[in-house]
C-alpha positions as CSV (number, residue, x, y, z in Angstrom):
1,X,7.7,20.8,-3.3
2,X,11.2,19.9,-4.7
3,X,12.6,22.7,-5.9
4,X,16.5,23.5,-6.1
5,X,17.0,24.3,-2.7
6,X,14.7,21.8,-1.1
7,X,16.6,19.4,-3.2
8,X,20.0,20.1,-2.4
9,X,18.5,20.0,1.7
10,X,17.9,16.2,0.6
11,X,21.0,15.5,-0.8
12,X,23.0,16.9,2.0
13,X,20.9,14.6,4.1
14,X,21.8,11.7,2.2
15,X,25.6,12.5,1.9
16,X,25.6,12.9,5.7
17,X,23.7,9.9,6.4
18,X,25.9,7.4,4.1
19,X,29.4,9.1,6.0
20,X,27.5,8.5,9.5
21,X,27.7,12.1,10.2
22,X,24.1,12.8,11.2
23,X,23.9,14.2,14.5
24,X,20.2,15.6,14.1
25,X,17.7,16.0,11.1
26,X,14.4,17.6,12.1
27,X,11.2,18.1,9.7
28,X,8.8,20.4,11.5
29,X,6.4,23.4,10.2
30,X,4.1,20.1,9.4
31,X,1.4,21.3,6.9
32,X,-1.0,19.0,8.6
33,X,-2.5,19.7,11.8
34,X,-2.1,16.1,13.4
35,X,1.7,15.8,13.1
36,X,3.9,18.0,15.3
37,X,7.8,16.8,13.4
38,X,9.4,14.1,12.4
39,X,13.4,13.3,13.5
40,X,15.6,11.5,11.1
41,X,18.6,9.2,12.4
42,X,20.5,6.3,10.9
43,X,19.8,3.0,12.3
44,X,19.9,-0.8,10.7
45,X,17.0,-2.8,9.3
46,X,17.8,-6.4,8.4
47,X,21.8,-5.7,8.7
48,X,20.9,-3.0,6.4
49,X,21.8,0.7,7.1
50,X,18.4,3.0,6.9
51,X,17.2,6.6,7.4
52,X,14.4,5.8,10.2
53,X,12.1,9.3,10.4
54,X,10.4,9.0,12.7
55,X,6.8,10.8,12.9
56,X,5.4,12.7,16.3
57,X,1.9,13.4,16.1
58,X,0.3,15.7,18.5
59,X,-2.1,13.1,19.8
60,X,1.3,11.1,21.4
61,X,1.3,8.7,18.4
62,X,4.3,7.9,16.9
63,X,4.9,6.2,13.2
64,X,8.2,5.2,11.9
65,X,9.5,5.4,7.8
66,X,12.4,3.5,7.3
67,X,14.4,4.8,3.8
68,X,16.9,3.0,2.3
69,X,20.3,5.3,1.6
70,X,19.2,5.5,-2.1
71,X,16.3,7.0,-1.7
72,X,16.7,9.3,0.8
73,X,16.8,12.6,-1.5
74,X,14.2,11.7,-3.9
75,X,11.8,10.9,-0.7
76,X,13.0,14.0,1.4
77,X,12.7,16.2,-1.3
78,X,8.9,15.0,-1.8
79,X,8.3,15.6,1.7
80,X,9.6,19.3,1.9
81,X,6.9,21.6,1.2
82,X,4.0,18.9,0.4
83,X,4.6,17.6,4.4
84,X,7.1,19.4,6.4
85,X,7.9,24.2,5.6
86,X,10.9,24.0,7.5
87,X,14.1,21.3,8.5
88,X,17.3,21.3,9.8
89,X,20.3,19.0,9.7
90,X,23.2,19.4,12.6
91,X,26.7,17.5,12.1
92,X,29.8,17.5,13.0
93,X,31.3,19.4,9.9
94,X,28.6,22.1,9.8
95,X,24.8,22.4,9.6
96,X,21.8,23.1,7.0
97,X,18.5,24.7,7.4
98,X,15.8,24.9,5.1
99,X,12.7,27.2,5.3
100,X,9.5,27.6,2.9
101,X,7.5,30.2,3.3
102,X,3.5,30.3,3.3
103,X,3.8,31.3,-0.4
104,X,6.3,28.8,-1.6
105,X,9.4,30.9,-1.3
106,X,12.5,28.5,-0.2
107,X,15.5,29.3,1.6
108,X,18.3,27.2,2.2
109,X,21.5,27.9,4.5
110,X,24.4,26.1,5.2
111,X,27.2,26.6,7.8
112,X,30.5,25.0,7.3
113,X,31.7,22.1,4.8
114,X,29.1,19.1,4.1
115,X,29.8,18.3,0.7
116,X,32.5,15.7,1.7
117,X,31.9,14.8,5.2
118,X,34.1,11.9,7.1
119,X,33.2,8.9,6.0
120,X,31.9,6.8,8.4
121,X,34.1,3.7,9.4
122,X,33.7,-0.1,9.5
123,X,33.3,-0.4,13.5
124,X,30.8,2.7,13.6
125,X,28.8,1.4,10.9
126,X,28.5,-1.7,12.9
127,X,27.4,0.1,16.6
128,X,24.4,2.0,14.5
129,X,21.4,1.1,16.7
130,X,19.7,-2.3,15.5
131,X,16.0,-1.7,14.4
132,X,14.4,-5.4,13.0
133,X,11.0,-3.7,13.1
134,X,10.2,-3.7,9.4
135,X,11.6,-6.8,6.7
136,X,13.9,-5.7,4.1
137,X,12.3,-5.6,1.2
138,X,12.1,-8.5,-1.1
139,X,12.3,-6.4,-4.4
140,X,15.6,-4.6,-5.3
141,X,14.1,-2.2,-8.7
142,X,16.3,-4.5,-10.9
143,X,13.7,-6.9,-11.3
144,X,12.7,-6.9,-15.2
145,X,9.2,-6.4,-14.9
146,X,9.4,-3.2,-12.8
147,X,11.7,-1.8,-15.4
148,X,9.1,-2.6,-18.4
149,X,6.6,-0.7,-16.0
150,X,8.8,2.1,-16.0
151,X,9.6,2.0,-12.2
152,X,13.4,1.4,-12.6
153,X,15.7,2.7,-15.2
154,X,17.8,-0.6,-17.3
155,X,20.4,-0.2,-14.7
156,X,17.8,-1.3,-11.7
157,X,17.5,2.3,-10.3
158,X,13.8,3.2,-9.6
159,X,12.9,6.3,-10.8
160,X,12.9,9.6,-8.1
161,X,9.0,9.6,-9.9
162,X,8.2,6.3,-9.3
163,X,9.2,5.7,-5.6
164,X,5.8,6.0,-3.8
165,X,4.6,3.3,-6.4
166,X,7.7,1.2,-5.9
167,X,6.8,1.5,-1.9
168,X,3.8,0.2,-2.4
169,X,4.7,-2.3,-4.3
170,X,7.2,-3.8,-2.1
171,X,4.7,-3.9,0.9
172,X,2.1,-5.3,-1.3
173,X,4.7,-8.4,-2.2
174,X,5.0,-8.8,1.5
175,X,1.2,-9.2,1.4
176,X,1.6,-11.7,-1.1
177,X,4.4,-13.5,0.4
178,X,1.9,-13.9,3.8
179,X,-0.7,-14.9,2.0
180,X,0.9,-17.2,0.5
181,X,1.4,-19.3,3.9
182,X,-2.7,-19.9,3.4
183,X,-2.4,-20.9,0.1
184,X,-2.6,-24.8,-1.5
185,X,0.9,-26.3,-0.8
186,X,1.3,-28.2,-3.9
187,X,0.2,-28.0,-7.6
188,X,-0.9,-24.7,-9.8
189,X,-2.1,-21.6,-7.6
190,X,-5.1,-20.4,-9.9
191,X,-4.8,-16.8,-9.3
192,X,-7.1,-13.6,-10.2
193,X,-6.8,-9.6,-10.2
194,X,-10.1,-8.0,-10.9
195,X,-9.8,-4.4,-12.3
196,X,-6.3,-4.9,-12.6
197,X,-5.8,-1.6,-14.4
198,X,-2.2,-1.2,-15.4
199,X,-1.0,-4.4,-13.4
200,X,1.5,-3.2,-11.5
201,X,0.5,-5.4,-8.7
202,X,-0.7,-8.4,-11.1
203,X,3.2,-8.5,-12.3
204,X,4.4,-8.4,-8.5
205,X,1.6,-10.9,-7.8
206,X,2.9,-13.0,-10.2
207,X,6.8,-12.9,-9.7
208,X,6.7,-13.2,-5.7
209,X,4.7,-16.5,-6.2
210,X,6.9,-18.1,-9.4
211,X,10.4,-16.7,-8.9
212,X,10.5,-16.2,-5.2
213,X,8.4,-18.6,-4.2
214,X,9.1,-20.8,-6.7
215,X,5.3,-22.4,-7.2
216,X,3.5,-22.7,-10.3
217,X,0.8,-19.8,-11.3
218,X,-2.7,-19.9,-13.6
219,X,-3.1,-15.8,-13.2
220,X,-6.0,-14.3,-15.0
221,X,-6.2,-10.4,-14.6
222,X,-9.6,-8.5,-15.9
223,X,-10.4,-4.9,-16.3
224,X,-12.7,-3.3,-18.8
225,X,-9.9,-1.0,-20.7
226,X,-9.1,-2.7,-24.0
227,X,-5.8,-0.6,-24.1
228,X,-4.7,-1.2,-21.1
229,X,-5.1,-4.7,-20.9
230,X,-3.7,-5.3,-25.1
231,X,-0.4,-3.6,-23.5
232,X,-0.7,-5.7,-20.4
233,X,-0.6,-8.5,-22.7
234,X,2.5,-7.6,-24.6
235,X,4.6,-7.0,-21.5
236,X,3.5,-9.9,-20.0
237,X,5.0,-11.9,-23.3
238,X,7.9,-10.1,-24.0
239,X,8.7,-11.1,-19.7
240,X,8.1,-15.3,-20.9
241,X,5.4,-14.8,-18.0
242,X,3.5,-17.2,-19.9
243,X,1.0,-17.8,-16.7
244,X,0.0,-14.6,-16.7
245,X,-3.5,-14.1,-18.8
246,X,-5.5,-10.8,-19.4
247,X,-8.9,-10.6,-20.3
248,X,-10.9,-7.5,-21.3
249,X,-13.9,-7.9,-19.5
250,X,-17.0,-6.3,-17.2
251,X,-16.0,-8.1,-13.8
252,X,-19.6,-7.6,-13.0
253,X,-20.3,-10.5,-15.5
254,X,-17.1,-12.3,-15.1
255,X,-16.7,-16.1,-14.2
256,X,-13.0,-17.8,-14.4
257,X,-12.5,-20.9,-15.8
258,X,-10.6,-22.4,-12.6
259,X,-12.0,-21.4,-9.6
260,X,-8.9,-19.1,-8.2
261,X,-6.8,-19.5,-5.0
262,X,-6.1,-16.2,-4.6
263,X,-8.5,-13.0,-5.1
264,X,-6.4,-9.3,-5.3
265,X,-7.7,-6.2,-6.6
266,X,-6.5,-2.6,-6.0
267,X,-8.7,0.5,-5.9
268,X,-11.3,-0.8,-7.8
269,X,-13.9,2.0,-8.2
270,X,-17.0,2.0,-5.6
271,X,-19.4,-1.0,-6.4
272,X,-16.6,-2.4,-8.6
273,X,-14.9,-4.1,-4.8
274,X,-18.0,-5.7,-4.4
275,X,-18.1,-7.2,-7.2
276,X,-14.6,-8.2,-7.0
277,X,-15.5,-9.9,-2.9
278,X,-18.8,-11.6,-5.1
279,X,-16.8,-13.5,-6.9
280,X,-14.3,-14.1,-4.9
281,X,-17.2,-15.6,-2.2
282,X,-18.9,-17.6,-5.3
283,X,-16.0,-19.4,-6.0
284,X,-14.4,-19.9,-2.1
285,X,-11.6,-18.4,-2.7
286,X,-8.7,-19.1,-0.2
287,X,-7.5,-15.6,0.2
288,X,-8.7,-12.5,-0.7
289,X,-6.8,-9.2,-0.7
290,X,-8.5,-6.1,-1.9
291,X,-7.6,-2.2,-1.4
292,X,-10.9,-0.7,-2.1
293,X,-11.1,3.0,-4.0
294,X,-14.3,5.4,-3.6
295,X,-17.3,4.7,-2.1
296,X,-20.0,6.5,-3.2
297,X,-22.6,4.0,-3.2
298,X,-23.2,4.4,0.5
299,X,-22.9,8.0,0.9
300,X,-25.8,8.0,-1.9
301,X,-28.1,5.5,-0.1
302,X,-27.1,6.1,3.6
303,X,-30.8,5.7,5.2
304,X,-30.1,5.8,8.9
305,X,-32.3,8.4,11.2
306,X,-29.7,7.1,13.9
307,X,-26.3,8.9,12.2
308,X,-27.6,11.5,10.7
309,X,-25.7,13.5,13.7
310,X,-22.8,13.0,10.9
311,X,-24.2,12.2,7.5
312,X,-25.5,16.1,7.6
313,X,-22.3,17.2,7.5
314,X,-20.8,16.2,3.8
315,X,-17.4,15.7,5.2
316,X,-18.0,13.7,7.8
317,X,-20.4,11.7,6.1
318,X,-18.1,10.7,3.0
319,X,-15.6,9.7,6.1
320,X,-18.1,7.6,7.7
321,X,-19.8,5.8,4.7
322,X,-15.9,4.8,3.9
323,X,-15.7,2.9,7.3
324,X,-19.0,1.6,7.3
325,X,-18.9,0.2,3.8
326,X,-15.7,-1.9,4.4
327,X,-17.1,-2.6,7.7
328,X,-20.1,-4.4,6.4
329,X,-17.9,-5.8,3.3
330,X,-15.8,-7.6,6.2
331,X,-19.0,-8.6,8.0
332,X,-20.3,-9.9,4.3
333,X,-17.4,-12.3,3.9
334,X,-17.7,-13.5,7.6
335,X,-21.1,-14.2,6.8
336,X,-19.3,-16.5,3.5
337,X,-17.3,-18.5,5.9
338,X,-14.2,-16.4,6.0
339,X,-12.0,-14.8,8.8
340,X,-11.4,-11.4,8.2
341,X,-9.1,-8.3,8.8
342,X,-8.8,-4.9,7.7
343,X,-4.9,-3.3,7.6
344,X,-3.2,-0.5,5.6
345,X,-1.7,-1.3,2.5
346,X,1.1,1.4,3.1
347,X,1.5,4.7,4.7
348,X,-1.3,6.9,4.3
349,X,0.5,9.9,4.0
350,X,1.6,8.0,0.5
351,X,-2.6,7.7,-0.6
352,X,-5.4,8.2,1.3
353,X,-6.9,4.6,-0.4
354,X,-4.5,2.7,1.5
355,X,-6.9,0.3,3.7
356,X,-6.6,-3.2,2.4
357,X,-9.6,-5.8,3.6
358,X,-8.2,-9.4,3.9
359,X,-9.8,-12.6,3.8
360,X,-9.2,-16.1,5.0
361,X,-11.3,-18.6,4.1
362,X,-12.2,-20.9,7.1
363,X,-12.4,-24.9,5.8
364,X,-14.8,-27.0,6.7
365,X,-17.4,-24.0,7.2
366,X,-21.0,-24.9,7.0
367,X,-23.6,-22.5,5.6
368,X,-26.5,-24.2,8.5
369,X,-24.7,-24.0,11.6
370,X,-25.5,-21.9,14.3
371,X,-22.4,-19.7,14.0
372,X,-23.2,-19.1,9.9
373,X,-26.7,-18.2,10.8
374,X,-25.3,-15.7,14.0
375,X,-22.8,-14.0,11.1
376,X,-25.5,-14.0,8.6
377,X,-27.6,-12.3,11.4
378,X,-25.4,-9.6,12.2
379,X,-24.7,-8.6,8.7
380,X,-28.5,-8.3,7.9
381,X,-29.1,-6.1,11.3
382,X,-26.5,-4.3,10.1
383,X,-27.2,-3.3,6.4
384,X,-30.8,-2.8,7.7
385,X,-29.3,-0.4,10.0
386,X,-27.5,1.6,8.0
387,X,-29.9,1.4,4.8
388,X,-33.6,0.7,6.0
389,X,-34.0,-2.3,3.7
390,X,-33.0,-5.8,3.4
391,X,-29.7,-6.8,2.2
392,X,-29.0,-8.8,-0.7
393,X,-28.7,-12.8,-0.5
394,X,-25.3,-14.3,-0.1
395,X,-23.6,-15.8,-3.4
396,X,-24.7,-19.0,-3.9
397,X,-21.1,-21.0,-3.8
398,X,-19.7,-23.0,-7.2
């Protein structure tokens, strides 16, 4: 909910928090079972003065946010009434409280003067708590291809609309900029984003590995939307991003030209990320990073007498065929040759299809040793497992 009141609550938050005059700023009311409140308080991330909330779930876990000054209304004011029914803000020239009731009325109260609040000084600014735990972020909003995306305005500032995506793509550049560490050290990085979809990620792909990074880039990006990829296309030339290639094409039936480093995809649909890790395996990719979407496949085909404890029960089921499925794509790949992890792509309160699988391939992996055949082993037992049938053959490598 960000309505005028809830709004205002997030600007007074910000004002506060750029003076230094926060001396508490509670979320609570949370509309989701697990999380009890979140506190707010200014702290500094990479010499960088931040809004750390900080999240307390009722199982003892706590998860940290850290929001840069600039976005502190437009990502408060999301989180009132969507996360958090009620907040509070205490400081030393008077206090706000904000309350939304169960059918979306909003109240908003303020004691004494915080529109111009004492600015905080030079030597306070500099004894706000260090906090290194996240990077700053590599991208700023005034980067041209985010502003032909329509994340930033021309001026760099990226829209209150458009700060989840702009999250995500900041911590998906970071993913980049690791993987980058496993990449080929010298000459062209061949480079591929399969269902690339509006290529919000192919574009950040591309400029964290040219202009940051400063290496030469072959990127091919294919998804089956004519539309999409003809406007792709156009941005991509009007940018001079001239290594940057889009191709309208089934992935299912897609072979590149140049066998590519680097593998990405995000939330390609069901059976779509399979097809994505295929040919990612075929051609030994060096690095694969891929956010799968739905996964339906499993939940249609789930054949296990052992589990059916949950898959009676549709929502539990739909839960655990997610798992399982990237489970047993992880225990695919390892079967390839290729170390593997499974992390979140950002916070999952911003998506729920935030799990990213990652893949490393190992060199100098041989298809007959023992330890292929022991990974090949435990992937069979376990599609048999979970499907009562034998599992396809691995991709035979190019």
């Amino acid at each position: 909910m960000s309505g005028t009141e809830a709004l205002r609550f997030a600007e007074l938050v910000q004002i506060s928090a750029k003076a230094g005059r926060i001396k508490s700023c509670t979320l609570y009311k949370a509309v989701e079972k697990e999380l009890s409140k979140a506190k707010g308080s200014v702290k500094k991330v990479g010499g960088e003065p931040v809004l750390q909330l900080e999240r307390f779930w009722t199982e003892g876990r706590l998860t940290h946010e850290n929001i840069p000054f600039a976005d502190i209304t437009a990502v408060l004011a999301e989180y009132l009434g969507t996360q958090f029914r009620q907040a509070d803000l205490v400081t030393p020239d008077g206090s706000a409280s904000l309350m939304i009731s169960s059918k979306g009325k909003v109240t908003l109260l303020v004691k004494g003067e915080l529109k111009q609040p004492r600015t905080m000084t030079a030597g306070e600014m500099t004894e706000a708590a260090d906090n290194n735990r996240t990077k700053k972020r590599l991208l700023t909003g005034e980067e041209d291809f985010l502003k032909y995306l329509g994340v930033s305005d021309e001026n760099g500032r990226v829209h209150d609309k458009k700060q989840s995506k702009f999250r995500q793509i900041c911590r998906f550049v970071e993913y980049i900029k690791d993987a980058a560490d496993s990449l080929p050290k010298e000459g062209k990085l061949y480079t591929a984003d399969l269902c690339c979809g509006k290529s919000y990620l192919s574009f950040a792909a591309y400029y964290t590995l040219t202009a940051i990074l400063g290496r030469e880039v072959d990127m091919v990006c294919v998804d089956l939307k004519e539309s999409v990829i003809r406007e792709c296309a156009k941005i991509a030339a009007d940018l001079h991003y001239d290594g940057m290639h889009f191709l309208c094409q089934n992935i299912f039936d897609y072979q590149p030209e140049n066998p590519p480093h680097l593998v990405i995809s995000l939330h390609a649909c069901d059976t779509a990320t399979d097809a994505v890790l295929e040919v990612a395996m075929r051609n030994r990719a060096w690095v694969v990073l891929s956010t799968p979407c739905c996964h339906h496949d499993m939940n249609n085909r789930l054949n296990c007498p052992a589990v059916d404890f949950i898959g009676e029960r549709p929502l539990l089921r739909q839960k655990f065929c997610d798992a399982a499925t990237d489970a047993l794509r992880l225990l695919r790949l390892e079967a390839m040759g290729y170390k593997t992890d499974a992390t979140e792509l950002i916070d999952p309160e911003e998506t729920p299809k935030n799990i990213m699988l990652r893949a490393w391939k190992k060199h100098g992996w041989k298809p007959d040793s023992p330890e292929a055949t022991k990974k090949w082993e435990r992937y069979r037992d376990t599609y048999r497992f979970l499907y009562s049938e034998e599992p396809p053959a691995l991709p035979e490598t190019i």
